[in-house]
DOLONU-405097 format. One record per atom (N, C-alpha, C, O, CB): y negated, z, x negated. Coordinates in steps of 0.05 Angstrom, whole numbers, padded with zeros to 5 digits, always signed. Glycine has a CB too. Example, Ala and Ser with C-alpha at 12.3 -4.5 7.8 and 13.67 -1.06 7.14 Angstrom:
# residues 2
+00114+00156-00264+00090+00156-00246+00066+00156-00264+00066+00169-00285+00089+00181-00226+00045+00142-00257+00021+00143-00273-00001+00157-00258-00023+00161-00268+00012+00114-00282
This chain:
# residues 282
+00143+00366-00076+00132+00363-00049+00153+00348-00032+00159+00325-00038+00105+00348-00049+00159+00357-00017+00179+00344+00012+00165+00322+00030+00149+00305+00022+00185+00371+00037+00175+00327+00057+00172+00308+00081+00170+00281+00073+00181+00269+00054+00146+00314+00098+00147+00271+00096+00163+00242+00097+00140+00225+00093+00121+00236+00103+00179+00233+00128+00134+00205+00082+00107+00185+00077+00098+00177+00101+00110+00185+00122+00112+00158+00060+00078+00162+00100+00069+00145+00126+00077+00113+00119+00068+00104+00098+00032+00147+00131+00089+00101+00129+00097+00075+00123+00089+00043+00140+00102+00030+00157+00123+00080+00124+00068+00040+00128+00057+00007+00142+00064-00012+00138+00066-00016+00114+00036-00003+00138+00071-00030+00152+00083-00056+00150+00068-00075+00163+00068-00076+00187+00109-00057+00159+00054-00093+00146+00042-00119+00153+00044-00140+00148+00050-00141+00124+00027-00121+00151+00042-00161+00157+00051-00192+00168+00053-00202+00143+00072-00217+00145+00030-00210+00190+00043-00204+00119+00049-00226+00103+00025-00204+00067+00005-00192+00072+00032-00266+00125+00035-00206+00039+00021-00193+00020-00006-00192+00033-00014-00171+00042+00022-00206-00008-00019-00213+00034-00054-00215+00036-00061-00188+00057-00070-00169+00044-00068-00252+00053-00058-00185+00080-00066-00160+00096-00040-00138+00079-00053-00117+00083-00062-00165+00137-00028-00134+00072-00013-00111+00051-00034-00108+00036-00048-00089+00041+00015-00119+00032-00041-00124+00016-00061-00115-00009-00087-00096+00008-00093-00073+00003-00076-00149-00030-00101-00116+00030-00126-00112+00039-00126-00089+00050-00147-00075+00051-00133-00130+00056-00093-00077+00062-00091-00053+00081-00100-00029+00059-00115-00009+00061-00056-00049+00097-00088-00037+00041-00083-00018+00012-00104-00016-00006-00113+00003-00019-00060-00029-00007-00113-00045-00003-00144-00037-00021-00159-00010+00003-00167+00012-00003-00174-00075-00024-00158-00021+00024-00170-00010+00035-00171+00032+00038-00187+00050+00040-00164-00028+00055-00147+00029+00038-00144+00061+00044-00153+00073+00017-00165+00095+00019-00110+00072+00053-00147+00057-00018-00161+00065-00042-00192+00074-00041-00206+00095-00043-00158+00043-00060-00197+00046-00036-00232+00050-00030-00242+00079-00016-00260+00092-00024-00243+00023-00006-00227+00084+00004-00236+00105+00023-00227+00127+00005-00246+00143+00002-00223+00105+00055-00203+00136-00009-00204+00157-00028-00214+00157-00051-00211+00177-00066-00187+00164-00033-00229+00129-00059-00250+00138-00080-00274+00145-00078-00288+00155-00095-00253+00123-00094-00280+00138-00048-00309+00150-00053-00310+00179-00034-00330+00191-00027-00335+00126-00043-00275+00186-00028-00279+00215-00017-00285+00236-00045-00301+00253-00049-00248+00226+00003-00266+00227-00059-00259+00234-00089-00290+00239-00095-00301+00260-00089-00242+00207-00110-00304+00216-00108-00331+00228-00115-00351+00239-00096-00371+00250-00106-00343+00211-00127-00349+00239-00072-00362+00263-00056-00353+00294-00063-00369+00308-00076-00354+00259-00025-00332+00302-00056-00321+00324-00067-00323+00334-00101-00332+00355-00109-00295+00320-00060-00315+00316-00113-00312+00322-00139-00331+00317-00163-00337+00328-00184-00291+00312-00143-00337+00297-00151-00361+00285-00165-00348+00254-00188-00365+00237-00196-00376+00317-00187-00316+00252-00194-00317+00232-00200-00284+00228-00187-00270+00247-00179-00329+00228-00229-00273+00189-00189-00249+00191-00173-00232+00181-00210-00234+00165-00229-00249+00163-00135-00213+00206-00199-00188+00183-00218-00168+00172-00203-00155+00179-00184-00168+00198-00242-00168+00149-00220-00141+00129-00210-00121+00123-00225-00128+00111-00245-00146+00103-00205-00102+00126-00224-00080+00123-00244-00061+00092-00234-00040+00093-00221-00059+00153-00242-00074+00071-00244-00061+00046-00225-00033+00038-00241-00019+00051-00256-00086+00015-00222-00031+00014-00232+00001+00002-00253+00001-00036-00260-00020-00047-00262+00040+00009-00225+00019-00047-00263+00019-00077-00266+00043-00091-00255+00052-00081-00234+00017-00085-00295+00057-00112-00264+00062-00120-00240+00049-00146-00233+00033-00162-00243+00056-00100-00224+00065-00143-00205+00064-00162-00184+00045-00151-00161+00030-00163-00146+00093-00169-00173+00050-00123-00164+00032-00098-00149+00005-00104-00143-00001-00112-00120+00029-00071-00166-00018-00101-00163-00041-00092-00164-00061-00123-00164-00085-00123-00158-00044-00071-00189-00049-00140-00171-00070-00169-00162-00082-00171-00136-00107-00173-00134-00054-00197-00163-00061-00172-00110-00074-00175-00091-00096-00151-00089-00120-00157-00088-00055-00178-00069-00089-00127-00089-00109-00107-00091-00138-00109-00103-00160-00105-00093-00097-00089-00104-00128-00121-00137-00150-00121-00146-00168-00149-00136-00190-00149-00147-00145-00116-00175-00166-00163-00126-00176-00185-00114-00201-00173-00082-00222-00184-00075-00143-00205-00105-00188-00149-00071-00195-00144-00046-00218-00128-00049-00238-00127-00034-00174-00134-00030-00211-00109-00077-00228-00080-00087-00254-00105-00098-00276-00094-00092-00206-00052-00121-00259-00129-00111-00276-00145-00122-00296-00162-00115-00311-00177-00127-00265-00155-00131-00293-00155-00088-00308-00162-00069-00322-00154-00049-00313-00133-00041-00301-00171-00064-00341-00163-00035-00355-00148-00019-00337-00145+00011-00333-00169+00015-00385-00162-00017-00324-00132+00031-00357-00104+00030-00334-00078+00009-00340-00055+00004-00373-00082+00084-00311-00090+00002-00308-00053-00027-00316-00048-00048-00322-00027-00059-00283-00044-00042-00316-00083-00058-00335-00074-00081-00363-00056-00082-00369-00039-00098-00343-00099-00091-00379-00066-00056-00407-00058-00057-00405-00025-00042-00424-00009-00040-00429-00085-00037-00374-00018-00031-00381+00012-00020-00362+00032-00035-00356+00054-00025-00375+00015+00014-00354+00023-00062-00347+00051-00087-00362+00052-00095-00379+00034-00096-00329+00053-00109-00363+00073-00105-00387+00088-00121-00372+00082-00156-00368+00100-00172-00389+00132-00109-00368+00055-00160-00357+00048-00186-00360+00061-00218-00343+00063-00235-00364+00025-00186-00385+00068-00219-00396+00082-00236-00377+00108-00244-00367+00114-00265-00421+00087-00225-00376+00122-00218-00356+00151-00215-00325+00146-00223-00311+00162-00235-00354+00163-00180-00318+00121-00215-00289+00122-00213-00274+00116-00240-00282+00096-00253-00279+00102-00190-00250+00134-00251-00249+00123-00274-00214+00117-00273-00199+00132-00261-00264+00144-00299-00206+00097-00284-00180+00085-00288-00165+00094-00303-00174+00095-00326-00181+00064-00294-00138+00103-00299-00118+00095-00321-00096+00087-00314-00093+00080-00291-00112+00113-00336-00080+00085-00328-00054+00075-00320-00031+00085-00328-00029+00087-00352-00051+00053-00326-00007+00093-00310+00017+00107-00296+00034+00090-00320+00052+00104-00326+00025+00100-00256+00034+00074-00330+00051+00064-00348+00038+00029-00362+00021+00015-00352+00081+00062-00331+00049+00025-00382+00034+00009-00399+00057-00008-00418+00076+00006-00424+00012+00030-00417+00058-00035-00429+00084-00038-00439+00070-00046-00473+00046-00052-00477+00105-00066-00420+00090-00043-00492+00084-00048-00520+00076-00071-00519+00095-00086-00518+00104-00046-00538+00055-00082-00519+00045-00112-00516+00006-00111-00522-00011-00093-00519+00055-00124-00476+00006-00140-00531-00030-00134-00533-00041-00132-00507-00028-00147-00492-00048-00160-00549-00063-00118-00492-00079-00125-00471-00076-00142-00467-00058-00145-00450-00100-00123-00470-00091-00170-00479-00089-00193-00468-00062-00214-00463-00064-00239-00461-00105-00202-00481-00038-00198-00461-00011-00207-00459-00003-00212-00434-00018-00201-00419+00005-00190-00469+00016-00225-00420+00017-00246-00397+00030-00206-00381+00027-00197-00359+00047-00287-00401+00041-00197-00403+00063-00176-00396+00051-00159-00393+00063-00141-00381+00083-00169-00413+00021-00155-00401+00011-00124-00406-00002-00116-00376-00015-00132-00363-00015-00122-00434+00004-00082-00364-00007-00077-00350-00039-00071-00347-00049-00056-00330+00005-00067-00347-00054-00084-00365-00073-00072-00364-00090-00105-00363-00115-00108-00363-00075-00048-00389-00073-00122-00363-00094-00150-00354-00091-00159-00340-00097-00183-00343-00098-00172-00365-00079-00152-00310-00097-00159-00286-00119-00141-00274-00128-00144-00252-00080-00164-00266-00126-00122-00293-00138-00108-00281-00171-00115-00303-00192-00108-00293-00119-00078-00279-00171-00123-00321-00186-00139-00327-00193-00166-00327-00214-00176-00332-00185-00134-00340-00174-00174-00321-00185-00208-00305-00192-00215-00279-00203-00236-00272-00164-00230-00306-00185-00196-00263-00183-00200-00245-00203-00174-00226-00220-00182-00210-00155-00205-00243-00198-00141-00231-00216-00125-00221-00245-00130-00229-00264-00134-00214-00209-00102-00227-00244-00127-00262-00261-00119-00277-00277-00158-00282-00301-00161-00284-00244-00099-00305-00262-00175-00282-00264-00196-00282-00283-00211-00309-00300-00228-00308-00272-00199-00255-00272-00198-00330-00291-00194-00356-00295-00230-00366-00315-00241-00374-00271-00168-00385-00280-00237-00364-00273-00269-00369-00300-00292-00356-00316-00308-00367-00239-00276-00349-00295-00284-00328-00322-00292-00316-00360-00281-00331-00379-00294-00339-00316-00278-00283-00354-00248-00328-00376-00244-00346-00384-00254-00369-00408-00256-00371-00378-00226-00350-00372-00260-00388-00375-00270-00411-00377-00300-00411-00377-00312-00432-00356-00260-00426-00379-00318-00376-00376-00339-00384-00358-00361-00393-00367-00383-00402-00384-00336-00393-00332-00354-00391-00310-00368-00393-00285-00372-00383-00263-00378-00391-00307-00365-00406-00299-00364-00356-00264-00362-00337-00262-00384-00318-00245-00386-00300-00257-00330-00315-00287-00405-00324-00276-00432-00310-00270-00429-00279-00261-00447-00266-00247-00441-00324-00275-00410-00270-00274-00399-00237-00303-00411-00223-00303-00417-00199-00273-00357-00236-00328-00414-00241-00340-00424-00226-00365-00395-00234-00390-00397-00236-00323-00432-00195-00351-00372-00237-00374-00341-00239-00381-00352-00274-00367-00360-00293-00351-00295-00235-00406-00347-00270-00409-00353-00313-00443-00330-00318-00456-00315-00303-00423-00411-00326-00443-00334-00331-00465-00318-00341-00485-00314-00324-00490-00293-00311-00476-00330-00364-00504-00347-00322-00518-00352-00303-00521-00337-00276-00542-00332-00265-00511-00372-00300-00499-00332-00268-00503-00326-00239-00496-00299-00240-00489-00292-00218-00487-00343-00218-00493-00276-00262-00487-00250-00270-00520-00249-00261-00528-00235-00243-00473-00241-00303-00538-00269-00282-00565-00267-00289-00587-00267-00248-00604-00254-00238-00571-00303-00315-00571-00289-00241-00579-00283-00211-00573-00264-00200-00582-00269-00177-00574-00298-00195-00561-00242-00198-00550-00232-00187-00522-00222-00172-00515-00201-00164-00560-00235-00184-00510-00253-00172-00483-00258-00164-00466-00242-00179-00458-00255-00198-00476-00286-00166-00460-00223-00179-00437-00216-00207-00406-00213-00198-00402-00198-00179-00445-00184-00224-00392-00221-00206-00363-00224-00203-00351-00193-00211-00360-00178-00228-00351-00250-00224-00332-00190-00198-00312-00168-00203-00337-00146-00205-00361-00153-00208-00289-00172-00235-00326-00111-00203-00332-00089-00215-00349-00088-00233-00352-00106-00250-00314-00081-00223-00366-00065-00233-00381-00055-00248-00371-00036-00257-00383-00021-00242-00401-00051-00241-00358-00021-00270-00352+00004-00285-00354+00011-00314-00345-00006-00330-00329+00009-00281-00361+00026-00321-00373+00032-00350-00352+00033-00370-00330+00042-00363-00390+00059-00351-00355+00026-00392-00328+00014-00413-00317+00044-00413-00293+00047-00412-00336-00003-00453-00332+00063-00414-00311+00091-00419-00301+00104-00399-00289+00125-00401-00324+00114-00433-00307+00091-00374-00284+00099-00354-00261+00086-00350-00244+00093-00334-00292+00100-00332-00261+00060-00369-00233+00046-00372-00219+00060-00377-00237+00075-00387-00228+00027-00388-00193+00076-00382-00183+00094-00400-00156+00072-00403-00137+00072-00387-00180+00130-00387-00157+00057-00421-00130+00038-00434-00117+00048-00446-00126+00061-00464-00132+00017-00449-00089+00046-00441-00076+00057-00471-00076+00040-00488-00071+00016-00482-00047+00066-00472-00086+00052-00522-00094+00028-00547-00068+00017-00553-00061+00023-00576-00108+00041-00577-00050-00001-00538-00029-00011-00549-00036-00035-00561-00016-00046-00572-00010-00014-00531-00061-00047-00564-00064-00074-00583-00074-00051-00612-00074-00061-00635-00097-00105-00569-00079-00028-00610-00093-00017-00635-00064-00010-00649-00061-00017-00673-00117+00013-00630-00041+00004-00634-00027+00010-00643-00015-00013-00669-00016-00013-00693-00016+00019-00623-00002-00034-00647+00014-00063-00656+00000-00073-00680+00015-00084-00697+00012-00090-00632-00029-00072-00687-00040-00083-00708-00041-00068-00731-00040-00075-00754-00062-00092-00702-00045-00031-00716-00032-00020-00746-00005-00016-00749+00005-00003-00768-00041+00006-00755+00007-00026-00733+00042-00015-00740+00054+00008-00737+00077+00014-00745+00050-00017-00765+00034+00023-00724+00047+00058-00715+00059+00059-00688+00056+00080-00676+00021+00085-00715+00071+00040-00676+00088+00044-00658+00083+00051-00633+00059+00055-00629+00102+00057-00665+00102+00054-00610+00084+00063-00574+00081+00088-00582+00061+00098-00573+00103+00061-00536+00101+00108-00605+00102+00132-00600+00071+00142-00597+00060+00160-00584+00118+00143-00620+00062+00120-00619+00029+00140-00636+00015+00139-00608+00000+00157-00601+00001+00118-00671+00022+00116-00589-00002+00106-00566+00002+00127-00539-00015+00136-00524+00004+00067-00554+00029+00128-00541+00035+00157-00528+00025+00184-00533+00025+00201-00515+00059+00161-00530+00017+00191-00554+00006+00207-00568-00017+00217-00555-00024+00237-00542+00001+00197-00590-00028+00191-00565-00062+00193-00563-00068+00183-00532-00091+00176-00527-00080+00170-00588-00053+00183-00517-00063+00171-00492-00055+00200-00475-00070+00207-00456-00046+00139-00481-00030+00218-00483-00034+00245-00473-00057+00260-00484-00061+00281-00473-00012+00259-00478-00072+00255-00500-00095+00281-00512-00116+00262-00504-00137+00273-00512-00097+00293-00552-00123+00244-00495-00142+00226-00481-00141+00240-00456-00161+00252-00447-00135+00192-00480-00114+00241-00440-00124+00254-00403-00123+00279-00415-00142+00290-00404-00100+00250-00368-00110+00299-00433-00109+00329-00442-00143+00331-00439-00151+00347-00423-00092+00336-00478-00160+00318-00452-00186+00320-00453-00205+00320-00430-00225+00334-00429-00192+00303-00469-00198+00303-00412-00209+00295-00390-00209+00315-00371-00191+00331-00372-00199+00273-00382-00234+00315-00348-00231+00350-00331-00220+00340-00307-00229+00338-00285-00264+00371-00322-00195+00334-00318-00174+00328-00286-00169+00353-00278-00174+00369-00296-00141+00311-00288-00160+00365-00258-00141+00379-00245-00122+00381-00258-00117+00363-00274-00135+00372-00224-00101+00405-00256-00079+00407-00265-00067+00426-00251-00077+00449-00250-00079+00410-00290-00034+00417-00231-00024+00430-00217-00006+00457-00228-00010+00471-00248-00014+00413-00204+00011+00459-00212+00030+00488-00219+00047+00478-00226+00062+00493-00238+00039+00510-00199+00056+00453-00226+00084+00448-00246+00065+00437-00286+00072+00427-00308+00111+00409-00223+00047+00444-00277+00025+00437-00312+00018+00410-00311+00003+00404-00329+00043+00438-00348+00023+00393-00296+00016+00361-00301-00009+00359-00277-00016+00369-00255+00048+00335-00294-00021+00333-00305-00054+00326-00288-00046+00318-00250-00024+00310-00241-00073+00287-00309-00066+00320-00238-00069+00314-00214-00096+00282-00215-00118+00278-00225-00079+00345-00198-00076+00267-00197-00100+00237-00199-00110+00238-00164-00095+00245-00145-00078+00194-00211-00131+00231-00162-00143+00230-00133-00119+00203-00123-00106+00203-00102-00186+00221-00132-00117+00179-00146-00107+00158-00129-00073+00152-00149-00073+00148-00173-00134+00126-00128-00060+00152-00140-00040+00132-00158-00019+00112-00136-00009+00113-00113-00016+00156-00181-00021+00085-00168-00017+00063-00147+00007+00046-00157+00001+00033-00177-00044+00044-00143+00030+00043-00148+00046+00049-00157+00072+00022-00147+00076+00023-00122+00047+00077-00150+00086+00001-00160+00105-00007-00154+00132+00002-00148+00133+00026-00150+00104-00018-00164+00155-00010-00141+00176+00000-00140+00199-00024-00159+00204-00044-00145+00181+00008-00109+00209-00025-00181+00230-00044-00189+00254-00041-00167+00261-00025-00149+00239-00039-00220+00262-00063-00178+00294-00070-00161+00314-00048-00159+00329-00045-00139+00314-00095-00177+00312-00028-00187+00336-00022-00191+00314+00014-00177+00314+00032-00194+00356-00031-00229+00307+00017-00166+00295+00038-00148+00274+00058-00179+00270+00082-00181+00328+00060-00128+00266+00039-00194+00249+00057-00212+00218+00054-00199+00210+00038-00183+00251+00046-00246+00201+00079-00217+00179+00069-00215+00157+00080-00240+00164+00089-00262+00172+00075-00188+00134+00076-00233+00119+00075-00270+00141+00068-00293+00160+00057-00282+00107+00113-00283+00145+00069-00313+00172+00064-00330+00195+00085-00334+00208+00089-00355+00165+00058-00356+00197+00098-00305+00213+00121-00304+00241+00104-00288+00241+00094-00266+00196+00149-00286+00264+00104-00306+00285+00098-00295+00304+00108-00289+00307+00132-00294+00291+00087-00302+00322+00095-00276+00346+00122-00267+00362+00129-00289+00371+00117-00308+00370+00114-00245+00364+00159-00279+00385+00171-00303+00364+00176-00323+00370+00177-00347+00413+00148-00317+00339+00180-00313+00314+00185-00345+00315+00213-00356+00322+00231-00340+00274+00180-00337+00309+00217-00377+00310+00238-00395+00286+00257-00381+00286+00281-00375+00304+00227-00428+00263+00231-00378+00240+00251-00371+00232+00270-00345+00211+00283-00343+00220+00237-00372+00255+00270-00326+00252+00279-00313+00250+00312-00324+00237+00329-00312+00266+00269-00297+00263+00319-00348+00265+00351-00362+00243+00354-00381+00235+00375-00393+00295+00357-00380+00234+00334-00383+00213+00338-00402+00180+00347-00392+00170+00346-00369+00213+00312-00418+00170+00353-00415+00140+00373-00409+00116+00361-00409+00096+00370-00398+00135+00395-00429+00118+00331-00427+00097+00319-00439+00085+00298-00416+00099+00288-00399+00106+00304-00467+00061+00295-00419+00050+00284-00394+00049+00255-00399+00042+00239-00382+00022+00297-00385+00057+00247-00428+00060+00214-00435+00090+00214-00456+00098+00230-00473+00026+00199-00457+00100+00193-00448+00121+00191-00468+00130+00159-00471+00129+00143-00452+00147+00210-00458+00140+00150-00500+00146+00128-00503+00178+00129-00495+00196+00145-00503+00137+00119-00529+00179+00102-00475+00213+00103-00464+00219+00070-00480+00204+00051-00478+00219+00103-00417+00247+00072-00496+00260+00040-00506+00249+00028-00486+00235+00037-00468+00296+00033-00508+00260-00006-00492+00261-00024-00486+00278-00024-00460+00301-00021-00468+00267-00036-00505+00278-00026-00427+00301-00022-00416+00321-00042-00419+00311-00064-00417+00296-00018-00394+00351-00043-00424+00368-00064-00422+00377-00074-00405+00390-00095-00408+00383-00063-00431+00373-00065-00384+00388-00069-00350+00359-00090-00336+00362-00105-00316+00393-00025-00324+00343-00090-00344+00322-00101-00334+00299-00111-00344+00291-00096-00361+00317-00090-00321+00281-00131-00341+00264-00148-00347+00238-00138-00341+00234-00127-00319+00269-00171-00336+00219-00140-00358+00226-00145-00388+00234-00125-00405+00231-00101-00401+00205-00153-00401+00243-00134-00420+00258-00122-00445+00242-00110-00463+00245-00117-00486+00273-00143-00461+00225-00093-00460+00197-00092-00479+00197-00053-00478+00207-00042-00459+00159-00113-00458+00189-00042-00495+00176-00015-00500+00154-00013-00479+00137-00028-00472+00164-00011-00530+00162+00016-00472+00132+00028-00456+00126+00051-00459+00143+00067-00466+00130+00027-00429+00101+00056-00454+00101+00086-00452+00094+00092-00418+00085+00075-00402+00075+00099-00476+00102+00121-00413+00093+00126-00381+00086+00149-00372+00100+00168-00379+00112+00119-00362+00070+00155-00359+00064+00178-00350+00096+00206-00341+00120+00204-00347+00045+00166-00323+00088+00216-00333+00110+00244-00334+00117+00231-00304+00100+00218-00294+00096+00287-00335+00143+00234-00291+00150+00230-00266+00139+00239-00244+00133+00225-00225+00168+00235-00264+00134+00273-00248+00123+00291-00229+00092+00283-00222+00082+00290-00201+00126+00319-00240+00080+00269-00244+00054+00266-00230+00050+00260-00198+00035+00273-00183+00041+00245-00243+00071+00236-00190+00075+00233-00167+00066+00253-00149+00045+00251-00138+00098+00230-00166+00082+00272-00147+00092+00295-00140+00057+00308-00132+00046+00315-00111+00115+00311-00169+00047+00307-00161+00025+00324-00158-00012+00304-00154-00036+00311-00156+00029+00345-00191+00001+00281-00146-00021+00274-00142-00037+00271-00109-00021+00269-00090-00019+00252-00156-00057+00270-00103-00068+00270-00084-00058+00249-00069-00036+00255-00060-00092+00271-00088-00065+00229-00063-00057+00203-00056-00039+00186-00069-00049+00167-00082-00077+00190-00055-00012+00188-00070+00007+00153-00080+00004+00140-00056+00009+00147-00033+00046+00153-00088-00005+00115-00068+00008+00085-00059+00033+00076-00069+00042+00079-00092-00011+00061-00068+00045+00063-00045+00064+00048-00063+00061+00021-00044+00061+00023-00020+00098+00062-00067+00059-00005-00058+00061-00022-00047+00086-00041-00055+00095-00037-00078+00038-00030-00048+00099-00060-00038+00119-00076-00037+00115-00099-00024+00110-00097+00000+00139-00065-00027+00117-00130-00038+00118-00150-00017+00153-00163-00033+00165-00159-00054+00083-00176-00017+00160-00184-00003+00179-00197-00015+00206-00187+00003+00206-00165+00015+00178-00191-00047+00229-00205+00004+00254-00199+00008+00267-00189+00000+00285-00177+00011+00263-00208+00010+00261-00190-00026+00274-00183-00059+00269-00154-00057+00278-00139-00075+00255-00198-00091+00251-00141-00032+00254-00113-00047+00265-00099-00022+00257-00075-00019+00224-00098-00061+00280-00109-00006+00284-00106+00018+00304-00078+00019+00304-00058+00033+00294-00134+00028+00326-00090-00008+00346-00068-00004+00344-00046-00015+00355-00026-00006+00368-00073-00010+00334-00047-00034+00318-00024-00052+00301+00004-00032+00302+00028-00031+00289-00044-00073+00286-00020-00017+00272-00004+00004+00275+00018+00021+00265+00040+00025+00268-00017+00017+00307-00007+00037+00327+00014+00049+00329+00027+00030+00309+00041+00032+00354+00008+00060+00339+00033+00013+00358+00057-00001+00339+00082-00013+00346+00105-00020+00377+00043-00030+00310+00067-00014+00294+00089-00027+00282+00105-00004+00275+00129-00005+00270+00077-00047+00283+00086+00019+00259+00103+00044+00283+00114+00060+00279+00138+00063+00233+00078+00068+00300+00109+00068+00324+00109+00093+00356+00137+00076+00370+00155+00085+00339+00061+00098+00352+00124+00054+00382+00140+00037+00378+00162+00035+00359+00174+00045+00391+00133+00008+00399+00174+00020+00396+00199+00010+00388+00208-00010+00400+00200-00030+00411+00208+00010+00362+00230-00013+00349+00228-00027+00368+00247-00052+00380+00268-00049+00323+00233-00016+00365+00228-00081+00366+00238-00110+00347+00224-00129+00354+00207-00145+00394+00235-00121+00324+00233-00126+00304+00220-00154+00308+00219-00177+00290+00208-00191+00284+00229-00159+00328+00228-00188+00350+00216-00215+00363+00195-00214+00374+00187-00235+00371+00233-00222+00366+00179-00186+00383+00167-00190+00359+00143-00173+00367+00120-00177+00415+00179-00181+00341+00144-00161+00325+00123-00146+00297+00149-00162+00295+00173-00157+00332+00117-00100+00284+00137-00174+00265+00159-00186+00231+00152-00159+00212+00167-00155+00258+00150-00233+00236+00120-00146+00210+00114-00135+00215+00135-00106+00200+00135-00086+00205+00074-00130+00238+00150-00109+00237+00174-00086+00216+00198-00090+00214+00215-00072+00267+00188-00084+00202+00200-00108+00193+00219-00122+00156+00215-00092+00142+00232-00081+00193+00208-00168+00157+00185-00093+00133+00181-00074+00145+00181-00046+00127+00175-00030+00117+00152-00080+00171+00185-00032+00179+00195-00011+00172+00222-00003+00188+00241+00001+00202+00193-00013+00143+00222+00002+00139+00251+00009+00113+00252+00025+00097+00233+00027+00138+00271-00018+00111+00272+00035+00083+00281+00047+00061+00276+00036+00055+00287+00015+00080+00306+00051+00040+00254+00051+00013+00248+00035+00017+00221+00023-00004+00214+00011+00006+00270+00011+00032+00207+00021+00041+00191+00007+00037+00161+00027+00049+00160+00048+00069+00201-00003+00024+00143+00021+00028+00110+00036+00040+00102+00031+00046+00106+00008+00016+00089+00035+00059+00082+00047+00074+00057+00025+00066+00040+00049+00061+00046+00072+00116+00058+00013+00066+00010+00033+00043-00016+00050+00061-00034+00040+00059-00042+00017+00003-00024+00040+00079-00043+00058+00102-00060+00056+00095-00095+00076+00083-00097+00097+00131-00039+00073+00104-00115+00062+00101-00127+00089+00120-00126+00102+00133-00105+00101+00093-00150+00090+00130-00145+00118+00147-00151+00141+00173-00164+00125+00196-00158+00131+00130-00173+00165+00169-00177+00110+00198-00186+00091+00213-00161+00081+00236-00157+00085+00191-00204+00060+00190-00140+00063+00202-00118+00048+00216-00104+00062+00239-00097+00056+00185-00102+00036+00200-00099+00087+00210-00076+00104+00242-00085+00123+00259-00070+00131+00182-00069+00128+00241-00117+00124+00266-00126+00138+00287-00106+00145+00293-00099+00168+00279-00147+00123+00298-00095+00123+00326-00070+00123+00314-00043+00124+00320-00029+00104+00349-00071+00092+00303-00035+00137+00290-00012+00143+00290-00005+00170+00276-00017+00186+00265-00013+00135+00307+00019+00178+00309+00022+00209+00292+00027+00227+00275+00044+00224+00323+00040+00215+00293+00014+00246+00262+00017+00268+00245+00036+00266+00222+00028+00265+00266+00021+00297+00250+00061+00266+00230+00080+00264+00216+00080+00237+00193+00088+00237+00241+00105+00270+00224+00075+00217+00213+00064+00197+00196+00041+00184+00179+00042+00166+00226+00063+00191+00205+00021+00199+00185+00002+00196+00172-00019+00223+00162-00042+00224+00198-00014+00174+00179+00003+00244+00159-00002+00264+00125+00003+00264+00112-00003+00284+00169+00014+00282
């Protein structure tokens, strides 16, 4: 898919996340009007906190149709869930806010006030979580490959959409950009851009932090999904920015170009966007 994204730039992360929760919310509950349920394909990071902070509260929490919407995630690193590293725990401490439900997250939300009514974070049903089992893997010792495996015949199963290049279609995907212009754990110069499989385990990267195994969705999903986000705060991602939104496009060589296209958000603030030419981040 070609053309050009829509590109917002706001004053400081907090209205970035809020702009961004915001436009999610509105395609999840277009998603389950139409379809009857929304998928999201989110990520981890520095990305998805403010988000998940904005989606956890009223008035978005109380206007998704949470029940419908079901989660997965664009990439995942060899690590337990509950790991400082893993993409899949801010989205349970913080969306899902499981810590508080159970009473032990010292925030002040505890059982009690689940029991009144007050309830912290999301409601969504444990089998619309869709995690990749990377703590199941690590404890039996079969590696990201096996989790890659089974996390492609997990969405193979599921009644997503599926476009003309063969890969699933997600109503939402939400998406960072690293320094070195990657995105999900698709890096430059990646193999997977030729490949067929809609999950794959990629090494450890050496050029960049952390140093850890992942597995990640196929690149093209991008490509074929309804809605990408991409969000960016910071100075630090300033030049990257330029080069991914402004340069010349080769997604082998900057792969987060892949969300340079028609249909596509990116919700930058005012630091990120700094080196970005006026028409761009006006």
């Amino acid at each position: 898919m070609s053309g050009e994204p829509a590109i917002r730039v706001f004053d400081d992360p907090t209205a970035t996340s809020r702009a961004a929760a915001a436009a999610m919310a509105a395609a999840f509950i277009e998603a389950v009007q139409a379809r009857g349920r929304a998928d999201w394909a989110t990520t981890g990071g520095s990305t998805p906190a403010g988000i998940y902070r904005e989606l956890a509260v009223a008035p978005l929490r109380d206007a998704v149709p949470w029940s419908s919407v079901h989660a997965w995630w664009g990439d995942e690193r060899f690590v337990p869930r509950d790991h400082p590293l893993s993409n899949v725990m801010p989205f349970d401490q913080i969306l899902m806010s499981t810590a508080a439900r159970a009473g032990l997250s010292g925030t002040g939300a505890d059982a009690a006030e689940v029991e009144l009514g007050i309830e912290p974070g999301v409601w969504m049903p444990v089998e619309n979580v869709h995690a990749p089992q990377v703590t199941n893997a690590i404890t039996r010792a079969t590696g990201i490959g096996s989790v890659a495996l089974d996390y492609e015949a997990e969405l193979r199963a599921a009644p997503l959409a599926v476009a003309d290049s063969g890969l699933p279609i997600f109503d939402v995907m939400l998406v960072g950009i690293g320094s070195d212009g990657h995105v999900l754990s698709v890096f430059p110069g990646s193999p997977l851009f030729d490949g067929s499989a809609w999950v794959s385990a990629v090494p450890a990267p050496e050029h960049i932090e952390p140093h850890v195994a992942r597995l990640t969705l196929h690149p093209g999903v991008l490509e074929a999904a309804r809605l990408p986000i991409v969000v960016a705060h910071g100075a630090g991602k300033a030049a990257i920015l330029a080069s991914v939104l402004a340069g010349e496009r080769d997604e082998r060589k900057l792969p987060a170009q892949l969300a340079r296209r028609d249909g596509a958000i990116w919700f930058l603030d005012r630091a990120a966007a700094a080196s970005l030419p006026d028409p761009l981040s006006g």
